[in-house]
N, CA and C atoms as an extended XYZ file, in Angstrom:
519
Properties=species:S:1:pos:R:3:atomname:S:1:resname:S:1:resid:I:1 pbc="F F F"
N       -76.607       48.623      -66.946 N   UNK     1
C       -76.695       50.056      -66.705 CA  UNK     1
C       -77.557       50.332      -65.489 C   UNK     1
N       -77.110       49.730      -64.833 N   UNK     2
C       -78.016       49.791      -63.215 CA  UNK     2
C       -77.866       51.024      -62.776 C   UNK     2
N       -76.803       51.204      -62.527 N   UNK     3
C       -76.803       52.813      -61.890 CA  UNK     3
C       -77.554       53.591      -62.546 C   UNK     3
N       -77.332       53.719      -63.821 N   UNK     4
C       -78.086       54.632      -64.736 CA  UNK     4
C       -79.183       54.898      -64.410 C   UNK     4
N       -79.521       53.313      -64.344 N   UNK     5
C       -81.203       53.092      -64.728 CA  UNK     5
C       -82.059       53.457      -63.440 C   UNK     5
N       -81.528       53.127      -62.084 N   UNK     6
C       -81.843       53.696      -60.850 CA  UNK     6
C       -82.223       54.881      -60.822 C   UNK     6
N       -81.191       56.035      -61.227 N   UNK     7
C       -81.457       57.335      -61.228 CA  UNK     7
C       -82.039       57.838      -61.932 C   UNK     7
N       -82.536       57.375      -62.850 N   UNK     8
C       -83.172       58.125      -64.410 CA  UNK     8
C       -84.582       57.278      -64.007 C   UNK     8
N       -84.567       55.998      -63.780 N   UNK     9
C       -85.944       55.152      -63.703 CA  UNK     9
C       -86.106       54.198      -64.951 C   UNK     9
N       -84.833       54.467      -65.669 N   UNK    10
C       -84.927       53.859      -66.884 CA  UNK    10
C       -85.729       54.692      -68.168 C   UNK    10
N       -85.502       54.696      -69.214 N   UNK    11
C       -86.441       54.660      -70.405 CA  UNK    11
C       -88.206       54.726      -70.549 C   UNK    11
N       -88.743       55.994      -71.006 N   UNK    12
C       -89.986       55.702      -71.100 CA  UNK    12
C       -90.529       56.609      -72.425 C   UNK    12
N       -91.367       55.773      -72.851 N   UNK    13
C       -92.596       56.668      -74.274 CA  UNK    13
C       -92.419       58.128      -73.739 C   UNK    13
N       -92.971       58.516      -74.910 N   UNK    14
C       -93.243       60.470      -74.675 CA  UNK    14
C       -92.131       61.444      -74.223 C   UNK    14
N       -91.263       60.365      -74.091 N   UNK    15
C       -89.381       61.369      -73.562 CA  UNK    15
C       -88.894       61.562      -75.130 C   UNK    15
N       -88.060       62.276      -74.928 N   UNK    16
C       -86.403       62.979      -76.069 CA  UNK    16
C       -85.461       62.179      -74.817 C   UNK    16
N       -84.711       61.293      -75.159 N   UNK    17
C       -83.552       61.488      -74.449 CA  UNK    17
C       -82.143       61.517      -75.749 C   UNK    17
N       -81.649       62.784      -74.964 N   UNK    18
C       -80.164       62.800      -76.217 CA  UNK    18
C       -79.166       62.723      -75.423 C   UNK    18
N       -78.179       62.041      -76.468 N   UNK    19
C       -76.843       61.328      -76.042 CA  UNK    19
C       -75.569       62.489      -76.913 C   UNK    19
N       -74.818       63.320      -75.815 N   UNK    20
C       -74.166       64.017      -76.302 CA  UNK    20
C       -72.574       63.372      -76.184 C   UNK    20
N       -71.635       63.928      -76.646 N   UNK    21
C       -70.610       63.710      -76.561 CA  UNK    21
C       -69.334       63.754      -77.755 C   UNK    21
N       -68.191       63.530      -77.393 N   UNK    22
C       -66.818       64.054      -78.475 CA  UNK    22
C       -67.045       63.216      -79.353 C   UNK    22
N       -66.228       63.110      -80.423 N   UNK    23
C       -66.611       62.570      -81.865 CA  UNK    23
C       -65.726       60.970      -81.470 C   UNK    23
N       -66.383       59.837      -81.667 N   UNK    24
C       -65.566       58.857      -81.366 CA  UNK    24
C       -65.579       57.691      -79.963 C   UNK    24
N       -66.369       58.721      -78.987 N   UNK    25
C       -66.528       58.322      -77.858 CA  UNK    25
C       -67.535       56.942      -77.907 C   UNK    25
N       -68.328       56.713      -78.800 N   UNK    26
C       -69.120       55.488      -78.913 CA  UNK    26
C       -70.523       55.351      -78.420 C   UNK    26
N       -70.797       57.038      -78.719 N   UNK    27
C       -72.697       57.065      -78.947 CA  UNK    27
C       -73.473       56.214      -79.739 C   UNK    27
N       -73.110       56.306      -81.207 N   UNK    28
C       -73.351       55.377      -82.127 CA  UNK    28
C       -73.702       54.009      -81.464 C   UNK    28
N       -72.613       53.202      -80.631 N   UNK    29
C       -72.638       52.199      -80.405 CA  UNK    29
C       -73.635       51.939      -79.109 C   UNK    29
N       -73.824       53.018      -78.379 N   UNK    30
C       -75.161       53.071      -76.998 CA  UNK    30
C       -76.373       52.852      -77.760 C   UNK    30
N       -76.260       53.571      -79.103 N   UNK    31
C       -77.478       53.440      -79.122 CA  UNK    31
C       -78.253       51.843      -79.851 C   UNK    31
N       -77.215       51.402      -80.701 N   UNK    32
C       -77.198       50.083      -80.991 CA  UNK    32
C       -77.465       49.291      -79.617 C   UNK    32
N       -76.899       49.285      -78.811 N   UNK    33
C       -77.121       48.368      -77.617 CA  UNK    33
C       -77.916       48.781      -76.906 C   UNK    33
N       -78.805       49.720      -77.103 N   UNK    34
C       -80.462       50.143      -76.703 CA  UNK    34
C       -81.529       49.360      -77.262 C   UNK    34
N       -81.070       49.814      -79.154 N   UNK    35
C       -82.114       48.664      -80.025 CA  UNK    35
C       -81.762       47.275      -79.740 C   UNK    35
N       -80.825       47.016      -79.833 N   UNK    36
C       -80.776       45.437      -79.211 CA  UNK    36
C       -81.497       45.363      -77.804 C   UNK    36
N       -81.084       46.069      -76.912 N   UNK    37
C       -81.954       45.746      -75.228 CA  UNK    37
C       -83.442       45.516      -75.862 C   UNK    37
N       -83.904       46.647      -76.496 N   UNK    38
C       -85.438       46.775      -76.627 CA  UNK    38
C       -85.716       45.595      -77.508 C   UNK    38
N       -85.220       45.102      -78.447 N   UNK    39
C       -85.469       43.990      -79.148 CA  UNK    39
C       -85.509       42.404      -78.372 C   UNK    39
N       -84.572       42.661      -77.634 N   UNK    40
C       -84.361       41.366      -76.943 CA  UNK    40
C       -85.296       41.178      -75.507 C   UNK    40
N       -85.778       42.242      -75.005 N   UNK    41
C       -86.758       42.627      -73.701 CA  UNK    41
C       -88.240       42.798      -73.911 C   UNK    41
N       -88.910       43.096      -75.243 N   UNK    42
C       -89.703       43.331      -75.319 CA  UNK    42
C       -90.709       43.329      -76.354 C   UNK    42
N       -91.466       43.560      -76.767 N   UNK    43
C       -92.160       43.296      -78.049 CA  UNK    43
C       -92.270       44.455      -79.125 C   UNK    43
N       -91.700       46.139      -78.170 N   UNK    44
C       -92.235       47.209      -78.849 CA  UNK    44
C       -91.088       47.118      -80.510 C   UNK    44
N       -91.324       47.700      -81.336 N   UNK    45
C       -90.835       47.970      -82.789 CA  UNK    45
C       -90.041       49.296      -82.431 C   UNK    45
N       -88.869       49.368      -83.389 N   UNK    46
C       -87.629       50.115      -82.998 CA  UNK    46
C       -87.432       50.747      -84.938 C   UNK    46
N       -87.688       51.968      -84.913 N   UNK    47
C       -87.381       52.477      -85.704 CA  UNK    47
C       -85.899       53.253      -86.062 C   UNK    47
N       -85.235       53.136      -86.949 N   UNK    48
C       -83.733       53.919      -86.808 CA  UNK    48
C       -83.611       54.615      -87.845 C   UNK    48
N       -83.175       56.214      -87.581 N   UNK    49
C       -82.899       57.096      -88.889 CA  UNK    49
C       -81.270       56.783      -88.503 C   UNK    49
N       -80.048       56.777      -89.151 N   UNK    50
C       -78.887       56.526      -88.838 CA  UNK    50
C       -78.442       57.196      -90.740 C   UNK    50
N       -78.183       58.261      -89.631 N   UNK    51
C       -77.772       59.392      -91.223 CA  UNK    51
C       -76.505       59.350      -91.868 C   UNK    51
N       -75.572       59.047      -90.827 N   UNK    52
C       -74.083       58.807      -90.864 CA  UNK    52
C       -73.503       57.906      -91.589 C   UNK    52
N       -74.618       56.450      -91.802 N   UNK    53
C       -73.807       55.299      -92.009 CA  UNK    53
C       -75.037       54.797      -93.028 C   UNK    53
N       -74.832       53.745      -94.047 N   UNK    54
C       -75.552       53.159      -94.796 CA  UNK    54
C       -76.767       52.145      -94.052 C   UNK    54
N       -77.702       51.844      -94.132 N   UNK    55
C       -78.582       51.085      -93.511 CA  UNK    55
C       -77.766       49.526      -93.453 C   UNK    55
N       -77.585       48.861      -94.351 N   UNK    56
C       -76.194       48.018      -94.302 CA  UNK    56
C       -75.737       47.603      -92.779 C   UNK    56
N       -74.783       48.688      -92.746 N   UNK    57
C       -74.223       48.659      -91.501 CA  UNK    57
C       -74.944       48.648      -90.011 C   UNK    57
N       -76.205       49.414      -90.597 N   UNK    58
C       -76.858       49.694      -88.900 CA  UNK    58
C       -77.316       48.346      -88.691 C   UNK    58
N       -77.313       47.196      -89.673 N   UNK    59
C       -78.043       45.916      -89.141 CA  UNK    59
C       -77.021       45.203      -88.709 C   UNK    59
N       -76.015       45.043      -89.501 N   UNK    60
C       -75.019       44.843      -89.283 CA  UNK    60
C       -74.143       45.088      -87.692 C   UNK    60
N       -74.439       46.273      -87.571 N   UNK    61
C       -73.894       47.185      -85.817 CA  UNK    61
C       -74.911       46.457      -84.757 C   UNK    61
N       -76.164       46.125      -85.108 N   UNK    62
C       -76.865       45.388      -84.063 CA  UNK    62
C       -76.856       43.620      -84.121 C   UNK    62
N       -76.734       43.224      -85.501 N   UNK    63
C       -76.500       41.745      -85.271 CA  UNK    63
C       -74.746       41.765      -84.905 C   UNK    63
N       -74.426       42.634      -84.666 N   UNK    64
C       -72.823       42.556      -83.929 CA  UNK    64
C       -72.717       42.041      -82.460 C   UNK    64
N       -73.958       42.867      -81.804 N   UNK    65
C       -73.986       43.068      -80.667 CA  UNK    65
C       -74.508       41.274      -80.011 C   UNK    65
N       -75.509       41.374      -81.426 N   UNK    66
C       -76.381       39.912      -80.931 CA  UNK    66
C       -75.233       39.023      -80.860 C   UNK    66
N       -73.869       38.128      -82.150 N   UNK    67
C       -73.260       38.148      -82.239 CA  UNK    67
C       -71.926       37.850      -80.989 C   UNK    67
N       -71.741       39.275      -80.683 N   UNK    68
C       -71.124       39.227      -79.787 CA  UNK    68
C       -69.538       39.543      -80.192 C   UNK    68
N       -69.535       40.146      -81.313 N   UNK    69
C       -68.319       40.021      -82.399 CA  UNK    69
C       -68.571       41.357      -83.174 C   UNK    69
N       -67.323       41.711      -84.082 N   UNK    70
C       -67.740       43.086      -84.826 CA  UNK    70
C       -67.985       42.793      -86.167 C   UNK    70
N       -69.065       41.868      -86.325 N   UNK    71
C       -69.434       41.403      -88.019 CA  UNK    71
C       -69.253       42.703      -89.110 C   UNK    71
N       -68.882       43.736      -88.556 N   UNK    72
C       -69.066       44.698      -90.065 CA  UNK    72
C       -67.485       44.988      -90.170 C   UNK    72
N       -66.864       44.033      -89.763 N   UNK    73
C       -65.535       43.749      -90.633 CA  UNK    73
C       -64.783       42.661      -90.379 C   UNK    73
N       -64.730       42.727      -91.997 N   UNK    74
C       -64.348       41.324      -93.158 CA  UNK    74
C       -63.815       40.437      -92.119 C   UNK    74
N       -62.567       40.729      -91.592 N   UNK    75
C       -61.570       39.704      -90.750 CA  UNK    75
C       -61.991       39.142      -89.648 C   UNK    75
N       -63.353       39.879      -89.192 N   UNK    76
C       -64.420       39.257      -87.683 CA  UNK    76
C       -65.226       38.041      -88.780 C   UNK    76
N       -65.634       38.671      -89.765 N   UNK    77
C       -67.201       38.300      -90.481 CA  UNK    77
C       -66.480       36.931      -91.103 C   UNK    77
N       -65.341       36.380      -91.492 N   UNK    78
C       -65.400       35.112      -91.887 CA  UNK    78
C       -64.719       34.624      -90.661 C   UNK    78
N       -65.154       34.781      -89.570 N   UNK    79
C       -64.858       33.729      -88.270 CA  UNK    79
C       -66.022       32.581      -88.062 C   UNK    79
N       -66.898       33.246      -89.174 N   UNK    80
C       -68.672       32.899      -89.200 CA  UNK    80
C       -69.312       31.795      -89.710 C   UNK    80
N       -69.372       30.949      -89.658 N   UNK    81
C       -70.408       30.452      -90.990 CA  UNK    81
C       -71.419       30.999      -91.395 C   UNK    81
N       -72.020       30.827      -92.732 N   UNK    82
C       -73.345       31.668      -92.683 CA  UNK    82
C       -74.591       30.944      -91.958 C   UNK    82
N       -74.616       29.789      -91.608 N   UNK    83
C       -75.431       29.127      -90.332 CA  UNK    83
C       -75.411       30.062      -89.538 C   UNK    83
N       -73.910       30.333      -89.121 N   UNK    84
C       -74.015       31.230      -87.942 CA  UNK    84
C       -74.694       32.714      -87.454 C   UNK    84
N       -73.864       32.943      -88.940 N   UNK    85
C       -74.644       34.245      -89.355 CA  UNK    85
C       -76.058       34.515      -89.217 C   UNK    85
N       -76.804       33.156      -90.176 N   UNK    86
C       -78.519       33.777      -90.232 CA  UNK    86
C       -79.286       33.248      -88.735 C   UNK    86
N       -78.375       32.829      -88.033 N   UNK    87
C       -79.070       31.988      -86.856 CA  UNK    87
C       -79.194       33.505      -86.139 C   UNK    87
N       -78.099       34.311      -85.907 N   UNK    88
C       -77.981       35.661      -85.160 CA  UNK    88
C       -78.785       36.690      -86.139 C   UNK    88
N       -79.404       36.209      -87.184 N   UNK    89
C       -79.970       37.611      -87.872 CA  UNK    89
C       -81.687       37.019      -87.861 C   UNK    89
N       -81.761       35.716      -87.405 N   UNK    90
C       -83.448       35.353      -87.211 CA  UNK    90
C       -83.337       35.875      -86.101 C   UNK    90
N       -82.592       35.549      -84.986 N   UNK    91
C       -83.156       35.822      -83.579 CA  UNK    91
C       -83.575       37.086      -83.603 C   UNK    91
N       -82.913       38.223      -84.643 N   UNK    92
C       -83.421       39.523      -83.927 CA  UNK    92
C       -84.206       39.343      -85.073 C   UNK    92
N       -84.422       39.296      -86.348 N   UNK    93
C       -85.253       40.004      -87.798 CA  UNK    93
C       -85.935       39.070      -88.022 C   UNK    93
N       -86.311       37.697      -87.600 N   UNK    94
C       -87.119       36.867      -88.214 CA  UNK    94
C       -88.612       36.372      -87.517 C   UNK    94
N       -89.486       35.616      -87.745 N   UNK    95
C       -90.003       34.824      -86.705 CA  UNK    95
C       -90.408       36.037      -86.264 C   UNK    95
N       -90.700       35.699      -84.950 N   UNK    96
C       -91.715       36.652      -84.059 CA  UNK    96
C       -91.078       38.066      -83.839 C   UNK    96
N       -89.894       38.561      -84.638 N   UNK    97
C       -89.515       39.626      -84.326 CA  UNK    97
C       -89.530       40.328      -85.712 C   UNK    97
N       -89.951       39.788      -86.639 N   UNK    98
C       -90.259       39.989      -87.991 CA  UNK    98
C       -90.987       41.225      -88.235 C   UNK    98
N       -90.135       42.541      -88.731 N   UNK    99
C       -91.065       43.778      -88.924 CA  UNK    99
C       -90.743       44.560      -87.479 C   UNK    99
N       -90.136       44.072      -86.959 N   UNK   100
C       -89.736       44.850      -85.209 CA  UNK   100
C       -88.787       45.867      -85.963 C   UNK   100
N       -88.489       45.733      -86.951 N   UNK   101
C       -87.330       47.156      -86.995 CA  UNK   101
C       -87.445       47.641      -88.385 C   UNK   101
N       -87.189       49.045      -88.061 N   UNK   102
C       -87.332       49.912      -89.315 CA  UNK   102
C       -86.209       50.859      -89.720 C   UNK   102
N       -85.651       50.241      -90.530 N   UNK   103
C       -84.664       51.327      -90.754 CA  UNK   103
C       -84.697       52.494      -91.809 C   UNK   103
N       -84.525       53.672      -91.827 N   UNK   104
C       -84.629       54.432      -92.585 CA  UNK   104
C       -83.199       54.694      -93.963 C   UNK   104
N       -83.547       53.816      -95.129 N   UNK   105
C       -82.542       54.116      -96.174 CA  UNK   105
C       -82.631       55.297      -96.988 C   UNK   105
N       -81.621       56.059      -96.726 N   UNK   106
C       -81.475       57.445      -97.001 CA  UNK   106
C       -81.305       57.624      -98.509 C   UNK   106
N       -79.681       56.824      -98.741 N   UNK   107
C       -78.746       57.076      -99.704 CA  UNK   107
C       -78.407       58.361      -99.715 C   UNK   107
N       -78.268       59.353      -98.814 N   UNK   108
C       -76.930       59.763      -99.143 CA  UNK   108
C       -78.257       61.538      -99.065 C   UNK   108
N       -79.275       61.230      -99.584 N   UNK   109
C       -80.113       62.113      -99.838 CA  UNK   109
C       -81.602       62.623      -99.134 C   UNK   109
N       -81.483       63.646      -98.109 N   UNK   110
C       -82.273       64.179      -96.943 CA  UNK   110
C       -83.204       65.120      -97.026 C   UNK   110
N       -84.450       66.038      -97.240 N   UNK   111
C       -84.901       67.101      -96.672 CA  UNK   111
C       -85.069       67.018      -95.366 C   UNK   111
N       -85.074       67.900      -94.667 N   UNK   112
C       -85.626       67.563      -93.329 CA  UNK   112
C       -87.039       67.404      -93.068 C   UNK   112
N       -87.735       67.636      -94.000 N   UNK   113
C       -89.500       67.259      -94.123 CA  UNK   113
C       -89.477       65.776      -94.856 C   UNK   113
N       -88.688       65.423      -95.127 N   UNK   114
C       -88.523       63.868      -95.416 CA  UNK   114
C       -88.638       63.323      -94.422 C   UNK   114
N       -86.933       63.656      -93.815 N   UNK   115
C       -87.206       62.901      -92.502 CA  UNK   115
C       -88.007       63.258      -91.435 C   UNK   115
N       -88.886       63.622      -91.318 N   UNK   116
C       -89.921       63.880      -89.927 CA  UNK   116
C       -91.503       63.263      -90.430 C   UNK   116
N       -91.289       62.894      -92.220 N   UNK   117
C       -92.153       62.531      -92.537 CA  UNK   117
C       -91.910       60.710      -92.431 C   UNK   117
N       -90.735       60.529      -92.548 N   UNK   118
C       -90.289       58.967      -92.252 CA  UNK   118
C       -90.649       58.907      -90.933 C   UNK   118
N       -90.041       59.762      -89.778 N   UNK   119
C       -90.130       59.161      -88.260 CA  UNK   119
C       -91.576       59.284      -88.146 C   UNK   119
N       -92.618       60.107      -88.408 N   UNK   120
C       -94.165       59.750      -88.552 CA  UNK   120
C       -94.858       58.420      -89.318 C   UNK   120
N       -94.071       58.316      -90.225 N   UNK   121
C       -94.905       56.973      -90.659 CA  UNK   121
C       -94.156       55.792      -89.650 C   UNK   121
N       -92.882       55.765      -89.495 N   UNK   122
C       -92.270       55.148      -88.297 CA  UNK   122
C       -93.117       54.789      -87.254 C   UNK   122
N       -93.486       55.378      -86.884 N   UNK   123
C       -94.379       55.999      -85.251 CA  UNK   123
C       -95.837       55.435      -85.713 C   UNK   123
N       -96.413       56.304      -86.328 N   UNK   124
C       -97.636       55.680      -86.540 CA  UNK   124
C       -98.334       54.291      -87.389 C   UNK   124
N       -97.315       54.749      -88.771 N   UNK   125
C       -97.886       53.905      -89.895 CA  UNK   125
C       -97.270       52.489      -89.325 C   UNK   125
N       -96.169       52.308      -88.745 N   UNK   126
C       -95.409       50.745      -88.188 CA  UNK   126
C       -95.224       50.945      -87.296 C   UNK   126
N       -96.003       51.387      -86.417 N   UNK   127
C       -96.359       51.490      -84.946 CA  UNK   127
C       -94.938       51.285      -84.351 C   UNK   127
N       -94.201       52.041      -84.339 N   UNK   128
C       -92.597       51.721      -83.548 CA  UNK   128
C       -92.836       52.624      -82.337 C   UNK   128
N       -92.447       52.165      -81.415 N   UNK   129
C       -92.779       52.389      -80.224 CA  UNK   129
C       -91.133       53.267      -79.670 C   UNK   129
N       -89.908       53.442      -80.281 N   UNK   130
C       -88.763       53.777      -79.854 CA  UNK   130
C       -88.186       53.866      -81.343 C   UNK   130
N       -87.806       55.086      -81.402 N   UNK   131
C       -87.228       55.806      -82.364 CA  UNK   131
C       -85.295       56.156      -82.167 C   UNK   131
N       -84.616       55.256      -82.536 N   UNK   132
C       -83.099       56.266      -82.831 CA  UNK   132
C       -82.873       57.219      -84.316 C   UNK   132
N       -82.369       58.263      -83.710 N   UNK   133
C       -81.972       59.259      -84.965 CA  UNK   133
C       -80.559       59.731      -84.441 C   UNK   133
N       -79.623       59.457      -84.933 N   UNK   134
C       -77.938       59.192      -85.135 CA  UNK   134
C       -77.492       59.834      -86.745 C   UNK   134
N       -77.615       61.126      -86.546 N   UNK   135
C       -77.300       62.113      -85.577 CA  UNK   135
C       -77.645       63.518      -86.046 C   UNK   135
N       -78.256       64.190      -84.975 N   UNK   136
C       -78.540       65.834      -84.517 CA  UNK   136
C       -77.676       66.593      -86.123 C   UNK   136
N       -76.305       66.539      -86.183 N   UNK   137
C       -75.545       67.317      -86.888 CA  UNK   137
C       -76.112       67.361      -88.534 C   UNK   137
N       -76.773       65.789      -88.879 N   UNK   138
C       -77.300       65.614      -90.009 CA  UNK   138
C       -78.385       66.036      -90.340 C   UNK   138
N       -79.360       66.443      -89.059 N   UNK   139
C       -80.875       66.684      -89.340 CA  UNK   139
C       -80.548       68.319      -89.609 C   UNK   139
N       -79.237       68.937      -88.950 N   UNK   140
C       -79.176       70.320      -89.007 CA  UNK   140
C       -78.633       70.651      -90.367 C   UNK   140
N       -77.623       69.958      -91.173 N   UNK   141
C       -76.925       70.419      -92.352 CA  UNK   141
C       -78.483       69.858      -93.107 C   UNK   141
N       -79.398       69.327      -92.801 N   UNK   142
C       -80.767       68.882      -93.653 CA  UNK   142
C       -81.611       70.501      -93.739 C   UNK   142
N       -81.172       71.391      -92.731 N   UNK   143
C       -82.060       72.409      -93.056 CA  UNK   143
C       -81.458       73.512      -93.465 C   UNK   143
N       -81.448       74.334      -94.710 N   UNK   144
C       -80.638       75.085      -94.874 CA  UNK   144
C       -80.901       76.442      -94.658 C   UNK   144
N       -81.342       76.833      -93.175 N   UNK   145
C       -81.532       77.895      -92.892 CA  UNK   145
C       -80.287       79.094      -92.668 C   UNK   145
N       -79.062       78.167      -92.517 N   UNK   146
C       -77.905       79.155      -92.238 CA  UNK   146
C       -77.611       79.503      -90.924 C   UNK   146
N       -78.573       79.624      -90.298 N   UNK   147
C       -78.287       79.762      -88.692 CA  UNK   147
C       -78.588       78.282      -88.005 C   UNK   147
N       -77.207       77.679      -87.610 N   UNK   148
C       -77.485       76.598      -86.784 CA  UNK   148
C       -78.247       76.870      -85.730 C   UNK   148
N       -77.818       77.642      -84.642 N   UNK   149
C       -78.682       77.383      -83.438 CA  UNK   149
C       -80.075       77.429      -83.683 C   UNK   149
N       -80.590       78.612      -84.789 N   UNK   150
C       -82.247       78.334      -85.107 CA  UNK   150
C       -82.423       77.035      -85.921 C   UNK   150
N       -81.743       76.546      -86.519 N   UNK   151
C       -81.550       75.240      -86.879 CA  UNK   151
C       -82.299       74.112      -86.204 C   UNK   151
N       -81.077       73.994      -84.616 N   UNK   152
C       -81.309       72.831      -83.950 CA  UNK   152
C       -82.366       73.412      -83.240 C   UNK   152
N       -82.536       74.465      -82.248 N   UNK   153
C       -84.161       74.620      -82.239 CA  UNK   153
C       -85.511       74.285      -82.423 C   UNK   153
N       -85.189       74.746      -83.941 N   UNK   154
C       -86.488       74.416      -84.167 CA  UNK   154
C       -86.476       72.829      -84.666 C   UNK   154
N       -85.536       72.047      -84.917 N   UNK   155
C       -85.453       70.308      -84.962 CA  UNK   155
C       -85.984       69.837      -83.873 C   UNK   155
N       -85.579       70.712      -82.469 N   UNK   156
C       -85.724       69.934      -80.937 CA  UNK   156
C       -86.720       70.332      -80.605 C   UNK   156
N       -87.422       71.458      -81.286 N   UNK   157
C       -88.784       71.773      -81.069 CA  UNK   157
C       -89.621       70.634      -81.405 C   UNK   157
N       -89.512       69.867      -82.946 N   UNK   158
C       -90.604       69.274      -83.909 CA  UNK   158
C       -90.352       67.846      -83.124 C   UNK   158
N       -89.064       67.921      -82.825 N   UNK   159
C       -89.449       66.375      -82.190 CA  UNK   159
C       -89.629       66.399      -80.691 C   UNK   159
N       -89.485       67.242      -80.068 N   UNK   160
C       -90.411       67.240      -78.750 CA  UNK   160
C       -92.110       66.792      -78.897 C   UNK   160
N       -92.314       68.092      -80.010 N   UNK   161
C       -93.645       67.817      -80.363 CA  UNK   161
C       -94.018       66.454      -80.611 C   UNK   161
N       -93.402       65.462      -81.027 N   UNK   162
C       -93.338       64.517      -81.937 CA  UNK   162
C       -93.931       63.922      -80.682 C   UNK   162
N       -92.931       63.131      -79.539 N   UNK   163
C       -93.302       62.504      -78.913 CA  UNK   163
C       -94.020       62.791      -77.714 C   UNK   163
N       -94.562       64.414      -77.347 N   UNK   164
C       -95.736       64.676      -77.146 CA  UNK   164
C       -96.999       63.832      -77.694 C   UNK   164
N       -97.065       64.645      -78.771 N   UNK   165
C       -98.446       63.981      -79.867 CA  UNK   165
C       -98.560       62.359      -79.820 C   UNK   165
N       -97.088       61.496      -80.008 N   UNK   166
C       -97.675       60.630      -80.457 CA  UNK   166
C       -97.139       59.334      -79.106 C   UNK   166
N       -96.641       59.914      -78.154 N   UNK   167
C       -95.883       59.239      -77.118 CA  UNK   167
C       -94.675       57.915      -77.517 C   UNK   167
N       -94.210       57.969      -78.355 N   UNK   168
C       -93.219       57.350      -78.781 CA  UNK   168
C       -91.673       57.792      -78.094 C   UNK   168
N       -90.996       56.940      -77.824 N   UNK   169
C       -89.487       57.756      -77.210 CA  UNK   169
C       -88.950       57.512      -78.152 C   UNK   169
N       -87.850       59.020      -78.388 N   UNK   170
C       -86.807       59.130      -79.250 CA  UNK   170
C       -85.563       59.457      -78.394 C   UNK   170
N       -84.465       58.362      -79.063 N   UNK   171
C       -83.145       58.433      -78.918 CA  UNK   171
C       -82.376       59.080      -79.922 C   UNK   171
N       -81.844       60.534      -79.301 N   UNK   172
C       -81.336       61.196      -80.141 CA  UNK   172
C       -79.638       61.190      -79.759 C   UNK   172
N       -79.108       61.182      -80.793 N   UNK   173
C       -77.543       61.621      -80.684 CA  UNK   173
C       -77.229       63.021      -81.044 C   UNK   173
């Protein structure tokens, strides 16, 4: 992502950067191949709220990437041995990367003072240095104020604040 990264300067603490776009286009999957970059480049801890999909899968979507294959289905996943398998799930989760990632398991069930209370202990309590939250639409049906736009507002308000206060970058979808 050279070009990108030229013009933007790349990625830094204390930003919001959000990833907009049509349903399908493969945000989800940018942002997986962010936590992988940051995992594989660096030492900081990568926290993930991923509202859409079971925690399961979100490890799954990044040991894909490690991989190099789409392990979160069946007809990829027995191309594998499980040698193979746990060899691609130490490199990122084991050993010296052990505790680098946090995923947030929902089941299915949200307040939105839950989650801002997860991405704080995220941030502070397991010092994660880069936050994904996948996706915007979930944190808004989390508040049941009735008016979306005061909705997302005041969401893009609390997490501005967020990484103000605590200089952590969040990747938002």
């Amino acid at each position: 992502w050279e070009g990108l990264n030229n013009k933007l300067l790349g990625m830094r603490g204390g930003e919001l950067v959000v990833f907009t776009g049509g349903t399908g286009l493969g945000k989800s999957l940018v942002t997986r191949e962010i936590a992988h970059h940051i995992l594989k480049t660096s030492s900081d801890k990568v926290g993930i709220i991923a509202l859409e999909e079971d925690p399961n899968r979100t490890i799954s979507g990044i040991l894909s990437i490690e991989a190099n294959a789409r392990l979160y289905i069946d007809q990829e996943l027995v191309k594998f041995t499980e040698e193979e398998i746990d060899k691609h799930f130490d490199i990122l989760y084991n050993g010296e990367n052990e505790n680098r990632v946090w995923i947030h398991a929902h089941f299915g069930t949200n307040s939105i003072e839950e989650i801002f209370s997860k991405l704080r202990y995220m941030i502070v309590g397991c010092d994660c240095k880069w936050i994904v939250i996948d996706h915007l639409h979930m944190l808004v049906s989390a508040v049941h104020e009735g008016d979306e736009r005061r909705a997302i507002d005041s969401i893009m308000t609390r997490l501005r604040s967020l990484v103000e206060e605590t200089g952590a970058g969040i990747i938002l979808v």
